[in-house]
HTML snippet that shows the backbone in 3Dmol.js (N, CA, C, O; Angstrom):
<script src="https://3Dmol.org/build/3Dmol-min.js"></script>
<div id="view" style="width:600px;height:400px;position:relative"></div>
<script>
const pdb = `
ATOM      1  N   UNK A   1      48.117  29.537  99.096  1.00  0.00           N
ATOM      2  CA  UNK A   1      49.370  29.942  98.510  1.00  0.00           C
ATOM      3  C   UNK A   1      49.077  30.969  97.423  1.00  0.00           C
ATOM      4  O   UNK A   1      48.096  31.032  96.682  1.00  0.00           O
ATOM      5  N   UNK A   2      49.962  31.623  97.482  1.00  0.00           N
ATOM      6  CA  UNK A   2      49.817  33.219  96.167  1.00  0.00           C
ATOM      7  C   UNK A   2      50.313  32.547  95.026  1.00  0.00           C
ATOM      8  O   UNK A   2      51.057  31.574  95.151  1.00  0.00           O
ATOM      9  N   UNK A   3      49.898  33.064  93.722  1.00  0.00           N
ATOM     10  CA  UNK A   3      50.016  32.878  92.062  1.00  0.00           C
ATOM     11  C   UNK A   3      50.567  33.946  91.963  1.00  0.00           C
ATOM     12  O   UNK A   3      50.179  34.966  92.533  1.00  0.00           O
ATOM     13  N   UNK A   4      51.751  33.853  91.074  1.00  0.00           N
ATOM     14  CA  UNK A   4      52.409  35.839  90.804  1.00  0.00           C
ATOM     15  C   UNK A   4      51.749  35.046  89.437  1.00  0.00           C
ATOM     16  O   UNK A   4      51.713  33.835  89.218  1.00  0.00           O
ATOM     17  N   UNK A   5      51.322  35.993  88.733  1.00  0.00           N
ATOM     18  CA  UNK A   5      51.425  35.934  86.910  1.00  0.00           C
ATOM     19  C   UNK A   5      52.404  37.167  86.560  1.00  0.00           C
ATOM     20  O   UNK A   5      52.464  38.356  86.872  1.00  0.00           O
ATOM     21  N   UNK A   6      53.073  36.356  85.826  1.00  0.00           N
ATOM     22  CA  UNK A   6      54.521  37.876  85.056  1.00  0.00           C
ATOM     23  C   UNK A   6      53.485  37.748  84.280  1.00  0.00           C
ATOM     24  O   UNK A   6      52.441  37.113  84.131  1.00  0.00           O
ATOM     25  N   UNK A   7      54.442  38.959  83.630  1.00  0.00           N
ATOM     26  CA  UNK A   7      54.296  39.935  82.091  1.00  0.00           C
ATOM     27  C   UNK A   7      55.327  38.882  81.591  1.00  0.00           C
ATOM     28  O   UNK A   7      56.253  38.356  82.208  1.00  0.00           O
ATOM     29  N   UNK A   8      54.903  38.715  80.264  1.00  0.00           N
ATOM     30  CA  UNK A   8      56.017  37.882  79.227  1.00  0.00           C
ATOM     31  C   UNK A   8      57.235  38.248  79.225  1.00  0.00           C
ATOM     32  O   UNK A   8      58.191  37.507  78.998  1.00  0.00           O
ATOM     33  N   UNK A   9      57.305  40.137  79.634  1.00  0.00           N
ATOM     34  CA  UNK A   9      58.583  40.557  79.340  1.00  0.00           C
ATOM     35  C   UNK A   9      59.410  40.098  80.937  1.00  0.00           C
ATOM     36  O   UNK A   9      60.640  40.079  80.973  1.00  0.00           O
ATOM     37  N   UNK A  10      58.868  39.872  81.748  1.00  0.00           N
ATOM     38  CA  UNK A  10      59.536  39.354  82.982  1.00  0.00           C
ATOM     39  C   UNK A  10      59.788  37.841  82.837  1.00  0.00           C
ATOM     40  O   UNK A  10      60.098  37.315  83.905  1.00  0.00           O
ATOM     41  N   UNK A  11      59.752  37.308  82.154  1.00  0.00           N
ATOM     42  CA  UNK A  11      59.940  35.477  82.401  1.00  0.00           C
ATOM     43  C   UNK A  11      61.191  35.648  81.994  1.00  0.00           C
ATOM     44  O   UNK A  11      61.547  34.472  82.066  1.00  0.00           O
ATOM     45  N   UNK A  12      62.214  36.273  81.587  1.00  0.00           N
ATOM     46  CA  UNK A  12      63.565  35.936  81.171  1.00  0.00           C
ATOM     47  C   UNK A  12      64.169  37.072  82.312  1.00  0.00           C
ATOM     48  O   UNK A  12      65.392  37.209  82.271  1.00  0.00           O
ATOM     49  N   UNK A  13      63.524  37.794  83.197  1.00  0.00           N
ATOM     50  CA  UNK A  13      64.500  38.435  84.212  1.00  0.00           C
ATOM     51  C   UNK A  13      64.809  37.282  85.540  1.00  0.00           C
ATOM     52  O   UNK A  13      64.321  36.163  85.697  1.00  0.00           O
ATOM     53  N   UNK A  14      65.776  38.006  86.373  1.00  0.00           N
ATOM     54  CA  UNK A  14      65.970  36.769  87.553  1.00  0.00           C
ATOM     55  C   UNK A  14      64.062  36.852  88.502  1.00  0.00           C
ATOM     56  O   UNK A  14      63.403  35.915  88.954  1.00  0.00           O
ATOM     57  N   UNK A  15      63.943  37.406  88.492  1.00  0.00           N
ATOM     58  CA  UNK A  15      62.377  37.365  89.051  1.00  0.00           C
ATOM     59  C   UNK A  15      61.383  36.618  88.700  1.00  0.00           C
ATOM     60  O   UNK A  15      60.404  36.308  89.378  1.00  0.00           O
ATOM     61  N   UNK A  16      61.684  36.277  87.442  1.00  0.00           N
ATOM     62  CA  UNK A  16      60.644  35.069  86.726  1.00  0.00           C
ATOM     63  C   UNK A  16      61.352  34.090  87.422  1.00  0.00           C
ATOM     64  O   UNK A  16      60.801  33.394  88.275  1.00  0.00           O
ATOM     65  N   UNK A  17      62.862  33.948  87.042  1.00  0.00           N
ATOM     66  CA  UNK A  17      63.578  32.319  87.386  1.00  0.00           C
ATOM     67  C   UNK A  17      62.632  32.047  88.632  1.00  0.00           C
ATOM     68  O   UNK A  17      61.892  31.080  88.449  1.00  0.00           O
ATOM     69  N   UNK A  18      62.511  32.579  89.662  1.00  0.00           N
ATOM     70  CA  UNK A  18      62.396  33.151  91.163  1.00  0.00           C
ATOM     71  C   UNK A  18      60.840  32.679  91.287  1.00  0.00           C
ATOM     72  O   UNK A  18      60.528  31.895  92.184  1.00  0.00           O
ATOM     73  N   UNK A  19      60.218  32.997  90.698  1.00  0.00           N
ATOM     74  CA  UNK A  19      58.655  33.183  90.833  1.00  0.00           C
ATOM     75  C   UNK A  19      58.111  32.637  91.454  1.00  0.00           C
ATOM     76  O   UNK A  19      57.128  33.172  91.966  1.00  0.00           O
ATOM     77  N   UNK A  20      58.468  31.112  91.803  1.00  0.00           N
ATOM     78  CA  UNK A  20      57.838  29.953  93.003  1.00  0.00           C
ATOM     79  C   UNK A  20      57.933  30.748  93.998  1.00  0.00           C
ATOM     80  O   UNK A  20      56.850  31.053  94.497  1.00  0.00           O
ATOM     81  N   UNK A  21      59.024  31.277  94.552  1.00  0.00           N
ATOM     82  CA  UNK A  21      59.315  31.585  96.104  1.00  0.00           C
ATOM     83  C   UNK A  21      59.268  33.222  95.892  1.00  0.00           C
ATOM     84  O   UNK A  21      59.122  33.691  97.020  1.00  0.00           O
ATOM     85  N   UNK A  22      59.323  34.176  95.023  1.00  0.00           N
ATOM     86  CA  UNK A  22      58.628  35.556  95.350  1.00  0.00           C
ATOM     87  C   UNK A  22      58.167  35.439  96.755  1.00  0.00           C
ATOM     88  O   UNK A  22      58.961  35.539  97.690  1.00  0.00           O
ATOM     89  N   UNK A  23      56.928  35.233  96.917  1.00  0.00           N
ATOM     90  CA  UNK A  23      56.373  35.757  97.705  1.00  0.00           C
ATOM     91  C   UNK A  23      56.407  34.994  99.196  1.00  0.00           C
ATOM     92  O   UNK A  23      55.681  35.237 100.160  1.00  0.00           O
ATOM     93  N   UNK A  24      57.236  34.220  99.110  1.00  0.00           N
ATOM     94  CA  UNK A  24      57.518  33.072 100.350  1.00  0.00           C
ATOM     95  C   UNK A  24      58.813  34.263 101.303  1.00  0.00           C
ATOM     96  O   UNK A  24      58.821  34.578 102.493  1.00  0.00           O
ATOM     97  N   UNK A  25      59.417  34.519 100.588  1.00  0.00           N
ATOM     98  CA  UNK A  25      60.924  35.092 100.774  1.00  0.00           C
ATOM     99  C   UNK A  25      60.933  36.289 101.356  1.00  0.00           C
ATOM    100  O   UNK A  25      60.096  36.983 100.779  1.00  0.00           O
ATOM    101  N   UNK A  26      61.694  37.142 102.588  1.00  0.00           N
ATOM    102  CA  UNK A  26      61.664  38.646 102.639  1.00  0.00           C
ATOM    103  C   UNK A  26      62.963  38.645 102.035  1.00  0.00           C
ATOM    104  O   UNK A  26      63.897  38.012 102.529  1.00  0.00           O
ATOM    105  N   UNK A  27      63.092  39.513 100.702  1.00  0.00           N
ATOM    106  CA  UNK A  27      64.222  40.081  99.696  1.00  0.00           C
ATOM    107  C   UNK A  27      64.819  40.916 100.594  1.00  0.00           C
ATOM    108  O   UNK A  27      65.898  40.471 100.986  1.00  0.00           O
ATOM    109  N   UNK A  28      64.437  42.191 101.159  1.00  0.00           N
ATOM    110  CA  UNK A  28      64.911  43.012 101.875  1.00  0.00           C
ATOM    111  C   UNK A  28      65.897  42.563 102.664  1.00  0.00           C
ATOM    112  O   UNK A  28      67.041  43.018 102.690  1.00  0.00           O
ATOM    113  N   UNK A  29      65.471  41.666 103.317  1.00  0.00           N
ATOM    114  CA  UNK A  29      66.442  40.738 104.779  1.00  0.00           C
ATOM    115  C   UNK A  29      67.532  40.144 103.984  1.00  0.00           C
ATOM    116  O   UNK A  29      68.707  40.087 104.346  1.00  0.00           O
ATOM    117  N   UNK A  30      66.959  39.622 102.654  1.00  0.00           N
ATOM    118  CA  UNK A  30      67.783  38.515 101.864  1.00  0.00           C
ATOM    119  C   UNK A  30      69.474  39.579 101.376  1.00  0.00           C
ATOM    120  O   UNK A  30      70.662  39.331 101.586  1.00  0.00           O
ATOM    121  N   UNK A  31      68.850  40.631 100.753  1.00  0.00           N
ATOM    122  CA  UNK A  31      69.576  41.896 100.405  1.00  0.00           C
ATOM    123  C   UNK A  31      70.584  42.078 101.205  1.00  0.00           C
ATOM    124  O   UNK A  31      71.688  41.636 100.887  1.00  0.00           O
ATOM    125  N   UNK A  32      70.357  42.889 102.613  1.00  0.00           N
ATOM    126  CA  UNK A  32      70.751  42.941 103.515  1.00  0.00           C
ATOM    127  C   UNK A  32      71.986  41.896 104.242  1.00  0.00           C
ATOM    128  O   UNK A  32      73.131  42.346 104.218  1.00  0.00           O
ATOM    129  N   UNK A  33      71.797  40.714 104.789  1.00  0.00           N
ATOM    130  CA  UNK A  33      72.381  39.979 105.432  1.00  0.00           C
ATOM    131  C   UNK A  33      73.122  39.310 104.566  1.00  0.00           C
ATOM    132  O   UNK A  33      73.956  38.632 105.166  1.00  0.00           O
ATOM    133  N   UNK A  34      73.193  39.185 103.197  1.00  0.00           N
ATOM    134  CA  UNK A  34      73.810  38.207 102.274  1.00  0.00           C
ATOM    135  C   UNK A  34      74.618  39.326 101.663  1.00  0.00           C
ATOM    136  O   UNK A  34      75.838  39.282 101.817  1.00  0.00           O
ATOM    137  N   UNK A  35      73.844  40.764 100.690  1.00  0.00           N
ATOM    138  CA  UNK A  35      74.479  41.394 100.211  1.00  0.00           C
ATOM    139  C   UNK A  35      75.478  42.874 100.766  1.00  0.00           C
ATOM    140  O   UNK A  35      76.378  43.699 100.606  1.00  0.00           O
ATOM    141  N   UNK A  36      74.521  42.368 101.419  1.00  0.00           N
ATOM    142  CA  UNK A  36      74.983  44.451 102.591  1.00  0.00           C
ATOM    143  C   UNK A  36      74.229  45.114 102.005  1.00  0.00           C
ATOM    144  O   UNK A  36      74.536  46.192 102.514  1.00  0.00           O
ATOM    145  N   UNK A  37      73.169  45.438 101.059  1.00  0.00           N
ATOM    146  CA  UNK A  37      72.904  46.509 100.489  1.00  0.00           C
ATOM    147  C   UNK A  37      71.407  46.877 100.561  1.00  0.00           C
ATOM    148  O   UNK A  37      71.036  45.970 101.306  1.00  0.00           O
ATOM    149  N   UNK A  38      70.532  47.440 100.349  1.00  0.00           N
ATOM    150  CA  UNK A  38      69.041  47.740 100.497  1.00  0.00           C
ATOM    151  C   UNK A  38      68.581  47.061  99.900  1.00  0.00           C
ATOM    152  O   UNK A  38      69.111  46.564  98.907  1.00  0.00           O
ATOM    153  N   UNK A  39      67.153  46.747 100.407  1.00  0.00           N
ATOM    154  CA  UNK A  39      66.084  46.493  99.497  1.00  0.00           C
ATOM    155  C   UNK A  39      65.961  46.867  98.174  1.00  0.00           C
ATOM    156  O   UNK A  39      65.703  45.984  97.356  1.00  0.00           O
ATOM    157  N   UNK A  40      66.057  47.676  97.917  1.00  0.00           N
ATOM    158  CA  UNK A  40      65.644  48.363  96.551  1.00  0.00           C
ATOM    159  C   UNK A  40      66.853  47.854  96.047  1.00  0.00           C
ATOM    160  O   UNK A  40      66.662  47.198  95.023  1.00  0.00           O
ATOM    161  N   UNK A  41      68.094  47.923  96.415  1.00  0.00           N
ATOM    162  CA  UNK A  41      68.742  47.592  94.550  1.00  0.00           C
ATOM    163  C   UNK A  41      68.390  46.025  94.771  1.00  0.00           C
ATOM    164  O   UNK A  41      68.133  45.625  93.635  1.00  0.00           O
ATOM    165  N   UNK A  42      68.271  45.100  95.541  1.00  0.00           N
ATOM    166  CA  UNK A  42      67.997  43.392  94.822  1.00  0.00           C
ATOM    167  C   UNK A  42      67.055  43.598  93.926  1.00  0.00           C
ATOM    168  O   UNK A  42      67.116  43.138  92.786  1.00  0.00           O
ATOM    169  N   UNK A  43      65.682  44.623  94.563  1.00  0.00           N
ATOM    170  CA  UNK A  43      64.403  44.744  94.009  1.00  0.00           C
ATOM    171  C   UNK A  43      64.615  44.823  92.434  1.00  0.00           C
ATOM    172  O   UNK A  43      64.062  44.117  91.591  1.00  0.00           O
ATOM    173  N   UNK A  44      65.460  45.755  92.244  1.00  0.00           N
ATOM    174  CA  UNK A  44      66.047  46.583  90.558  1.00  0.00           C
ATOM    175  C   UNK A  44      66.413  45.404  89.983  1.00  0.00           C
ATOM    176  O   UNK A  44      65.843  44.864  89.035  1.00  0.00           O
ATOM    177  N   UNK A  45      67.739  44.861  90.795  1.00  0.00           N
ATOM    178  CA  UNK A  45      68.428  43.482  90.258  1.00  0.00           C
ATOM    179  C   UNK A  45      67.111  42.603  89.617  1.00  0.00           C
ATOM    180  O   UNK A  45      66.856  42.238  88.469  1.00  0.00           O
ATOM    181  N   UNK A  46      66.514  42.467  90.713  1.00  0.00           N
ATOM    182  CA  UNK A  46      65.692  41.055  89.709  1.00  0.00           C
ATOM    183  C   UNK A  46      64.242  41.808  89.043  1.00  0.00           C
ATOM    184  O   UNK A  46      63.376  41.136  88.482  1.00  0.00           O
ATOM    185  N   UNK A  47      64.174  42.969  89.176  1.00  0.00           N
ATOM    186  CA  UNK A  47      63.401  43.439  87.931  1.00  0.00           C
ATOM    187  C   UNK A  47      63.962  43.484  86.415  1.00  0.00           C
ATOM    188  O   UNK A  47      63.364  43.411  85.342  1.00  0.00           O
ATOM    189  N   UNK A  48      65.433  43.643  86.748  1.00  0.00           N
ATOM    190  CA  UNK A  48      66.104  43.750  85.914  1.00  0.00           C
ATOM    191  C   UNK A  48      66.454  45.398  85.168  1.00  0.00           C
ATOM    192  O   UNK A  48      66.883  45.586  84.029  1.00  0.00           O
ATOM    193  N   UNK A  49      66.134  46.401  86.160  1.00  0.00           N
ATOM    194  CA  UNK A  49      65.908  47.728  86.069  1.00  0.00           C
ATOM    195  C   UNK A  49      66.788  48.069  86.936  1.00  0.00           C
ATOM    196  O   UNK A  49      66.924  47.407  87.965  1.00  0.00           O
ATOM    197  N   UNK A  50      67.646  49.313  86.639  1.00  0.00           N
ATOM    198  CA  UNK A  50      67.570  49.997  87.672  1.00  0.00           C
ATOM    199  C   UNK A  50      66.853  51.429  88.294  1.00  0.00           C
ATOM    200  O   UNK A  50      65.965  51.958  87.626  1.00  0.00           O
ATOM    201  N   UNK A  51      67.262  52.015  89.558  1.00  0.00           N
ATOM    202  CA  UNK A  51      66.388  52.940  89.557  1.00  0.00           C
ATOM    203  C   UNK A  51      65.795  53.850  88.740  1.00  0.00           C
ATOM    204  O   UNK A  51      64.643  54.230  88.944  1.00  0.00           O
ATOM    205  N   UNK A  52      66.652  54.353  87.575  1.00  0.00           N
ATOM    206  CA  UNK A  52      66.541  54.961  86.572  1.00  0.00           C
ATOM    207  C   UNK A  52      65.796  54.458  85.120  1.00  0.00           C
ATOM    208  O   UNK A  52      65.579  54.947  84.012  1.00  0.00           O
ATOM    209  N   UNK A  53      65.529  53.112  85.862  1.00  0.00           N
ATOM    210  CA  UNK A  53      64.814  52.150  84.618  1.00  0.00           C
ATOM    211  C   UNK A  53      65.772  51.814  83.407  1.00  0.00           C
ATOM    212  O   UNK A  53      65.295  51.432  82.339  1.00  0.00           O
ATOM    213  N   UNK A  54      66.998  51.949  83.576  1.00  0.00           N
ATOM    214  CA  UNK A  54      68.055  51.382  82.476  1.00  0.00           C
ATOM    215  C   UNK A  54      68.181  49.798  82.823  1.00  0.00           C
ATOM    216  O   UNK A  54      68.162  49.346  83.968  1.00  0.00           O
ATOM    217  N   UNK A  55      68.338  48.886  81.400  1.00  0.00           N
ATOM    218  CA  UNK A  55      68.125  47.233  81.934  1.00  0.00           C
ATOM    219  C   UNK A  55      69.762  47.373  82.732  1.00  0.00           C
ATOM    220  O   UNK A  55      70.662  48.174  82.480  1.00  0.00           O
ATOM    221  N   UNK A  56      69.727  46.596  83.453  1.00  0.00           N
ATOM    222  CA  UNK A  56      70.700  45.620  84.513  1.00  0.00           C
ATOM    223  C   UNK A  56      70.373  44.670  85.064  1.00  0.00           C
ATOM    224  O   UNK A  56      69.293  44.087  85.165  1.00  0.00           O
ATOM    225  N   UNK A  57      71.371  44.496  85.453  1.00  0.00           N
ATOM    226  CA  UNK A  57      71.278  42.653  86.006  1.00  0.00           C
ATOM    227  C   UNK A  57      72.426  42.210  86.775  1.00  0.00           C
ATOM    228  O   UNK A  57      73.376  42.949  87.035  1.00  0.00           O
ATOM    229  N   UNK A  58      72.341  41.116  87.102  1.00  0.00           N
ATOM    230  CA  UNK A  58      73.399  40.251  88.285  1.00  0.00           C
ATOM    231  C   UNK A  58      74.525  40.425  87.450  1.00  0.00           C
ATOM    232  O   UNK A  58      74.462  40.363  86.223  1.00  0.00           O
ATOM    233  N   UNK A  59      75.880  40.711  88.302  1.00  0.00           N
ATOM    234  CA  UNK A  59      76.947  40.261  87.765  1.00  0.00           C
ATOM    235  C   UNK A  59      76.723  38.526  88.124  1.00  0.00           C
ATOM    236  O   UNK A  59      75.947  37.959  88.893  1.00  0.00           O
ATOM    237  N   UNK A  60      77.917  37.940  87.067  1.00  0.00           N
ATOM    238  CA  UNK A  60      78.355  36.750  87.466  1.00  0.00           C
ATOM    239  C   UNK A  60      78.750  36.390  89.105  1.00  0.00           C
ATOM    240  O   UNK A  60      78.577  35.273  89.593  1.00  0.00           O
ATOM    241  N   UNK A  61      79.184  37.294  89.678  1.00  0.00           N
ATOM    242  CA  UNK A  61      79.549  37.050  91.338  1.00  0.00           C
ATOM    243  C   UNK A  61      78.274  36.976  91.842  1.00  0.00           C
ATOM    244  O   UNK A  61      77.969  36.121  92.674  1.00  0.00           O
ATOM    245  N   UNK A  62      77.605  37.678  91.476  1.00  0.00           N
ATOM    246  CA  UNK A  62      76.581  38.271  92.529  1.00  0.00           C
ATOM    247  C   UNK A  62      75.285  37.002  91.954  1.00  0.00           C
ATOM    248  O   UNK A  62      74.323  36.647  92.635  1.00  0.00           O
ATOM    249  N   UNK A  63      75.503  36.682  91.045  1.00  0.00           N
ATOM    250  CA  UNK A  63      74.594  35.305  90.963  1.00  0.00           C
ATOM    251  C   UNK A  63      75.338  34.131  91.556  1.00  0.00           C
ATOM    252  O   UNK A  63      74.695  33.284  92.177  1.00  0.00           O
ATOM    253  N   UNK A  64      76.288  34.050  91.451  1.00  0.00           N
ATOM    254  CA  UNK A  64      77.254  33.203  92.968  1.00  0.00           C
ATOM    255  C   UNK A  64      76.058  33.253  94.123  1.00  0.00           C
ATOM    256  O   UNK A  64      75.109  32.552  94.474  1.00  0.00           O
ATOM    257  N   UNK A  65      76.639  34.423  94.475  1.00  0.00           N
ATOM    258  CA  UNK A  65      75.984  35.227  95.808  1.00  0.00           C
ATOM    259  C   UNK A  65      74.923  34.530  96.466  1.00  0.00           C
ATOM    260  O   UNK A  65      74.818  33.761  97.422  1.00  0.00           O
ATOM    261  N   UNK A  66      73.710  35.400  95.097  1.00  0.00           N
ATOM    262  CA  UNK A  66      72.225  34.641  95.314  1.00  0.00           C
ATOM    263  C   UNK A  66      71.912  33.357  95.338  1.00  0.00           C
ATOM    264  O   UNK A  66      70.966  32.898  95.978  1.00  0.00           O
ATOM    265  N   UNK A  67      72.806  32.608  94.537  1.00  0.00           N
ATOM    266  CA  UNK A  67      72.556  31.265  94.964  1.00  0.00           C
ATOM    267  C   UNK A  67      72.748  30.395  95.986  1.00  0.00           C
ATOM    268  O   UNK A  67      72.015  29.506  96.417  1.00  0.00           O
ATOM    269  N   UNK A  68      74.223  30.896  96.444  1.00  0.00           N
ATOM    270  CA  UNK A  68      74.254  30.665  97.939  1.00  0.00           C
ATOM    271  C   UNK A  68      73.896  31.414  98.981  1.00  0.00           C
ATOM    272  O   UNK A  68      74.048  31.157 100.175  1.00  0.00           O
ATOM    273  N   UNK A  69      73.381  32.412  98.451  1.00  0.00           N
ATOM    274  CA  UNK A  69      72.112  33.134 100.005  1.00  0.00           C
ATOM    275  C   UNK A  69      71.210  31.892  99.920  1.00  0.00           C
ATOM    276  O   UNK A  69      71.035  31.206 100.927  1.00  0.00           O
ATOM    277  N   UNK A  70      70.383  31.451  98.236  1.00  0.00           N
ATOM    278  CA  UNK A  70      69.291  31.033  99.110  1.00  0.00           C
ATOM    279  C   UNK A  70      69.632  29.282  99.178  1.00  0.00           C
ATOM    280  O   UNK A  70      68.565  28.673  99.101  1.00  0.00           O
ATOM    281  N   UNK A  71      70.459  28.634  99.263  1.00  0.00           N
ATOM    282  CA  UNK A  71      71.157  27.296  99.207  1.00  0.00           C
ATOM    283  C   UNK A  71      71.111  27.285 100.953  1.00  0.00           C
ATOM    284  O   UNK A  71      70.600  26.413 101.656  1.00  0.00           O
ATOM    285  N   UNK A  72      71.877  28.649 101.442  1.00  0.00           N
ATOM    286  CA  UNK A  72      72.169  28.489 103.104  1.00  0.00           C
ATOM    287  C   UNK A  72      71.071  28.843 103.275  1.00  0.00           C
ATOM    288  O   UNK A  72      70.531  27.929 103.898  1.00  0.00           O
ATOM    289  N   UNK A  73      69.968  30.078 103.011  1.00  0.00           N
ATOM    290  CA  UNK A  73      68.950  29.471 103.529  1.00  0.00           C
ATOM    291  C   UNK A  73      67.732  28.714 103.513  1.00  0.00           C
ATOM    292  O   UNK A  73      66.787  28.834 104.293  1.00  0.00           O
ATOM    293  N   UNK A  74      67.881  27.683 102.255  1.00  0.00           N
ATOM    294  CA  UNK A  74      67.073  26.530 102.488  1.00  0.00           C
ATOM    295  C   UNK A  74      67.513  25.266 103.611  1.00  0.00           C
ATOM    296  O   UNK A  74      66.791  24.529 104.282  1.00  0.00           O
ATOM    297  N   UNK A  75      69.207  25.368 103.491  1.00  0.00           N
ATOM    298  CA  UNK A  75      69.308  24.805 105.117  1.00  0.00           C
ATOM    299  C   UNK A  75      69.229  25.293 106.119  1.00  0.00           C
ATOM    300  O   UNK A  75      69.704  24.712 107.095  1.00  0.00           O
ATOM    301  N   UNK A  76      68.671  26.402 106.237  1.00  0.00           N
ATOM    302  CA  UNK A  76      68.448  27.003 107.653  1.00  0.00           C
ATOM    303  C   UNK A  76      67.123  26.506 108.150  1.00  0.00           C
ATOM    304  O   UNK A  76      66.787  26.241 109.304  1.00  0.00           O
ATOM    305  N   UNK A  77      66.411  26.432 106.979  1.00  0.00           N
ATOM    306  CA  UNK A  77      64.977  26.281 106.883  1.00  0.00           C
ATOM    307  C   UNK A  77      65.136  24.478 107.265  1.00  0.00           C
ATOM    308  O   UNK A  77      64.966  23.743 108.238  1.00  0.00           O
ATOM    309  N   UNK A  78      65.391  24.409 106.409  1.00  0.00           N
ATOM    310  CA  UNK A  78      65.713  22.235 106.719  1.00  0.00           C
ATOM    311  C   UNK A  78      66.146  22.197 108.247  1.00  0.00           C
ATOM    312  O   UNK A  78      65.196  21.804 108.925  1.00  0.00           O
ATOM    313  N   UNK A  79      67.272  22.478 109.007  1.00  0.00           N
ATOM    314  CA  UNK A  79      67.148  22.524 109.827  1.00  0.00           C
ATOM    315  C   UNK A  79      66.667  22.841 111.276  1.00  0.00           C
ATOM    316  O   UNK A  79      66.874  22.186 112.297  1.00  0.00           O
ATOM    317  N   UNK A  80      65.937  24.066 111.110  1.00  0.00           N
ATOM    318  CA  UNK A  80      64.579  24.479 111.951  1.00  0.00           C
ATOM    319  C   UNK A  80      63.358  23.133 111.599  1.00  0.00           C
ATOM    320  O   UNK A  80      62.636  22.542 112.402  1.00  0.00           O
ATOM    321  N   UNK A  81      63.429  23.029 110.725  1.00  0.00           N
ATOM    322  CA  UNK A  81      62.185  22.013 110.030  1.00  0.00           C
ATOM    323  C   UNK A  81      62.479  20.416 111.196  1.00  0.00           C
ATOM    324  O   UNK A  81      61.688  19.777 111.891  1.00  0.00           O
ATOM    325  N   UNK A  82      63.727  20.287 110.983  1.00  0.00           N
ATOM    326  CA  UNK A  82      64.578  18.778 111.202  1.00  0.00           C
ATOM    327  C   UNK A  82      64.350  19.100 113.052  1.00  0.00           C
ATOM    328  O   UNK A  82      64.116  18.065 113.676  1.00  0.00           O
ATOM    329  N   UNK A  83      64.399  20.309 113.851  1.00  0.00           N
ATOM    330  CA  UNK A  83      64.425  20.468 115.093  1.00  0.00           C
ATOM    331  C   UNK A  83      63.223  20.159 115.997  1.00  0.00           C
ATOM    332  O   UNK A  83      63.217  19.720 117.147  1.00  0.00           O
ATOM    333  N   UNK A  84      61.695  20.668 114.782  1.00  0.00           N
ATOM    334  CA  UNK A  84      60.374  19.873 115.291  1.00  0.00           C
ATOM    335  C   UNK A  84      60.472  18.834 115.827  1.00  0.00           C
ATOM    336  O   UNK A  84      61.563  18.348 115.531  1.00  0.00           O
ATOM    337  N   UNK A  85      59.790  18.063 116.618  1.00  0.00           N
ATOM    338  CA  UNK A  85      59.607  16.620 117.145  1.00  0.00           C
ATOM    339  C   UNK A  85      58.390  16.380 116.680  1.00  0.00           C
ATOM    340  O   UNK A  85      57.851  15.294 116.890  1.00  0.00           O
TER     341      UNK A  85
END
`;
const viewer = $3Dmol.createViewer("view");
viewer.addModel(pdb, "pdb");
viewer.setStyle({}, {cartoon: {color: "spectrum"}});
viewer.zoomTo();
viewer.render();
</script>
């Protein structure tokens, strides 16, 4: 299993919250199918940057959002899991 180590200044962006599953997760797909939108702006979102390197961050909806992207897909996952014999 991979270790991310943040920078101190990342433990209070959504990417720190995140840090267990970083690298478990494709964001891109996550972006995409949940948000409609590219890779790169979730990427910004939970850097907490945007392209231009000005801070931003989740609206209140859009942390809705992410939580139920990854809520449905930890039951997607539970249930592929539950389908093994």
């Amino acid at each position: 299993m991979a270790v991310m180590t943040l920078k101190e200044t990342q433990q209070d962006t959504m990417k720190g919250r995140l840090a267990d599953i970083l690298m478990s997760i494709s964001w891109a797909d996550l972006s995409r199918d949940y948000f409609g939108k590219s890779g790169s702006w979730l990427y910004h979102k939970l850097d907490g940057i945007d392209g231009n390197k000005k801070p931003t961050g989740f609206t209140v909806e859009e942390r809705y959002q992410l939580k139920g992207a990854l809520v449905d897909l930890s039951e997607r996952i539970r249930r592929a899991a539950d389908s093994i014999d």
